[in-house]
N, C-alpha and C positions, 0 to 999 in steps of 0.2 A: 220299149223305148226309154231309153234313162232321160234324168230328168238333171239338170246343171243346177246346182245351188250354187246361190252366192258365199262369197266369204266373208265374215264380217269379224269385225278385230276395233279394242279399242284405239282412239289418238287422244293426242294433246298437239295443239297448234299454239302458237304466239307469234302476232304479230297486227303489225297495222290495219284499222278498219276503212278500210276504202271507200264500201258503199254498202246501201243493204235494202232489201224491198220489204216495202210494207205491204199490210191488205189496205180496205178500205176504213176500216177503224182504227187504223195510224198502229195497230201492232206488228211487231217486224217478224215477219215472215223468216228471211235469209241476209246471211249478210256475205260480203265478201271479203276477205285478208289479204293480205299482201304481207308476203314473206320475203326472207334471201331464195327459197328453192322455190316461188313463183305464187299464185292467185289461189285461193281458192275461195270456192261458194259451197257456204254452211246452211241448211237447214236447220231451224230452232224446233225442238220440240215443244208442244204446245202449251207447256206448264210453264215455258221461260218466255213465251211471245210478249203477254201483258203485263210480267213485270218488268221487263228492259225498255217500253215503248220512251219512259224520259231519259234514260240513264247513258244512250250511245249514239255518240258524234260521230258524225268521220273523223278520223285522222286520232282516236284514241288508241293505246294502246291494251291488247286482251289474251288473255290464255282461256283460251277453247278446248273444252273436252267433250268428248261424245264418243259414239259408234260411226265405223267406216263400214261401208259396203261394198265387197268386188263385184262387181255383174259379171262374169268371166267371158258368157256368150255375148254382152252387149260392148263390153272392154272398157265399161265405167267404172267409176269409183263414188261413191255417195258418200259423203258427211255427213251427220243428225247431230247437232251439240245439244246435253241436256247440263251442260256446267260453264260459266261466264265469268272470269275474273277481271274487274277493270284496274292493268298494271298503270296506266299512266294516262290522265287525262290530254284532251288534245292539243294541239300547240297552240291555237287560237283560244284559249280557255287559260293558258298559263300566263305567269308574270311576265313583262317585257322589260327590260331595262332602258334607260335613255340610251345609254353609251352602246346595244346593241342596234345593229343595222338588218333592219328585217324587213324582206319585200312581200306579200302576200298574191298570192295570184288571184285572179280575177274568179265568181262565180264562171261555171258551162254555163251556154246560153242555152237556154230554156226551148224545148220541143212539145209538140203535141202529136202523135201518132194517130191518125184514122186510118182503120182499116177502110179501105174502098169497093172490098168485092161487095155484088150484086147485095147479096142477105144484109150484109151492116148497111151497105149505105141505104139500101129502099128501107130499113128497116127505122131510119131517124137517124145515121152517121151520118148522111148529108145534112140535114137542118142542123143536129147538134155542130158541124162543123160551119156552117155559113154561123151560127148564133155566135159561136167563139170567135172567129174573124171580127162580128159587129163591135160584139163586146169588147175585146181587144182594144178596138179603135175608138170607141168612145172613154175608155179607161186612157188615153193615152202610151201604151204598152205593144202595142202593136209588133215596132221594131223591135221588139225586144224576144220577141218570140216566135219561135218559127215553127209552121201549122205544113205537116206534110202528111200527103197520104202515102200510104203503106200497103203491099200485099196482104193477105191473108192471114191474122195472128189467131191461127184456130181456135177459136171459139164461137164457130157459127152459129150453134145453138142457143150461143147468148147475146146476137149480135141486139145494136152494135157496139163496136168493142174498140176502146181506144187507151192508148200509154199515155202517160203525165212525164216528161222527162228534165231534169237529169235521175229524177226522183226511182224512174221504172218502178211506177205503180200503175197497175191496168185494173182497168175497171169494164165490167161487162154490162150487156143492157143498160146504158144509158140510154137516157131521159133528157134533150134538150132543156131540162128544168132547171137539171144539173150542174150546167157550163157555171154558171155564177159559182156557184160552189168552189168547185174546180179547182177556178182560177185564184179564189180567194185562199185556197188553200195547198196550190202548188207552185202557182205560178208568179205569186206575191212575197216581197221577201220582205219577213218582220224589222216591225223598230225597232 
């Protein structure tokens, strides 16, 4: 039986940083672009994770190199960048002038992801999610963030397993300890 290898081939991308996930030590994982020929999500190799974690906003502008990979039997395409140039920082970062007329849009409103199946929630994703609701509500923040539960984000092994969003950082085996945390640190927007 043969056996399909991928194909793998250098790139170079430019263009806008959209969004990008972290792990839980705030180092970015992946980011995603926005080009003229569409989206993509880049995997950082692990040499570039901690030193980019201050350096990239959304909405900067970057030349990405790395290695592509074809999966040919699965019909995907993989990015790995292990090279990061920042061509232009973000608009919210540059000068304004008076006589310019700039409207900014609003933050996404702020999500929390619990998964629900049996394993997370008997597992502490029910407490961890009534303790965020409490919490919320004594913080005054409440309205401001919306707590839904979710199918299954496979990681039953680590349940429970919940998303921080607009951020899409997940976090596995939480610890109702943790909620404070959390919120202090995704759900709260600095001075």
């Amino acid at each position: 039986m043969a056996t399909i290898q991928p194909l793998v081939s250098e790139f170079t991308i430019t263009g806008k940083l959209e969004d990008y996930i972290s792990k839980s030590n705030n180092c970015i994982k992946s980011l995603q672009l926005v080009t003229e020929k569409g989206d993509y999500w880049i995997k950082l190799a692990k040499e570039l994770r901690s030193s980019l974690k201050q350096k990239l906003q959304p909405g900067c502008l970057l030349k990405v190199t790395g290695m592509r990979k074809y999966e040919i039997h699965k019909g995907k395409v993989k990015y790995k960048a292990y090279g990061i140039e920042v061509l232009k920082k973000p608009f919210s970062e540059q000068v304004i002038s008076d006589t310019q007329d700039v409207r900014i849009g609003a933050k996404p409103k702020a999500k929390v992801l619990f998964c629900q199946k049996s394993t997370c929630w008997k597992k502490g994703g029910k407490a961890a999610c009534t303790l965020l609701k409490a919490e919320l509500e004594s913080r005054g923040i409440a309205n401001q963030v919306e707590i839904k539960t979710v199918g299954c984000l496979n990681q039953c092994k680590k349940a429970p397993n919940i998303v921080m969003m607009p951020d899409k950082a997940r976090y596995s085996r939480v610890n109702p300890k943790q909620i404070t945390q959390l919120i202090d640190k995704h759900l709260l927007s600095p001075i």
